[in-house]
C-alpha positions in Angstrom: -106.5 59.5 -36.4 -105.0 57.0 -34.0 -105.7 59.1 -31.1 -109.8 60.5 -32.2 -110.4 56.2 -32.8 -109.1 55.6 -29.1 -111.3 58.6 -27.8 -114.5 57.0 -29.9 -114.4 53.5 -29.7 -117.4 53.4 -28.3 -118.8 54.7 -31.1 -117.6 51.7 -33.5 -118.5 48.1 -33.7 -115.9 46.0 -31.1 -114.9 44.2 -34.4 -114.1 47.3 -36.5 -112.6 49.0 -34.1 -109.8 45.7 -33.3 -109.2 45.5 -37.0 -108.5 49.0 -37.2 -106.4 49.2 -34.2 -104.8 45.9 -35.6 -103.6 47.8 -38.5 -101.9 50.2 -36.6 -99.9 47.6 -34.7 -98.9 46.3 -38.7 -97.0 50.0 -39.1 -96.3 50.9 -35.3 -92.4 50.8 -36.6 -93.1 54.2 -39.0 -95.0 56.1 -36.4 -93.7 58.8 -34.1 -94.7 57.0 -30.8 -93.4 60.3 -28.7 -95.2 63.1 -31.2 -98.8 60.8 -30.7 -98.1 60.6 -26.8 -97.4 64.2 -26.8 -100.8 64.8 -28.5 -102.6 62.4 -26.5 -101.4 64.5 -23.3 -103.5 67.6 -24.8 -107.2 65.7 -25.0 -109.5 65.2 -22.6 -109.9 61.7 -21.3 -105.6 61.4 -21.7 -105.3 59.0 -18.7 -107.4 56.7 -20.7 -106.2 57.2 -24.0 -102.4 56.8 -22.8 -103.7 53.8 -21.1 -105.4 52.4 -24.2 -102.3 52.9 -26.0 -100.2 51.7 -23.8 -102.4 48.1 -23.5 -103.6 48.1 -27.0 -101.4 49.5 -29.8 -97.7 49.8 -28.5 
């Protein structure tokens, strides 16, 4: 869901979209960082969802 958010964001209010991504950061600890960059290597648009991971979430 991390990665669909990312590839939408445009499609959320700026404020929704920080709290949600805030959230994330809160559980970051119990997440497999290396399965959701594998997956993130499989979509389209992966240089800016690695990216917005990168700035944003870890």
């Amino acid at each position: 869901m991390l990665l669909e958010l990312i590839r939408n964001k445009n499609s959320f209010p700026f404020d929704y979209y920080k709290e949600i991504l805030n959230n994330y950061r809160q559980i970051i600890h119990t997440l497999n960082i290396q399965d959701i960059q594998a997956y993130a290597e499989e979509l389209p648009k992966n240089k800016m969802i690695m990216e917005t991971l990168r700035l944003e979430v870890f």
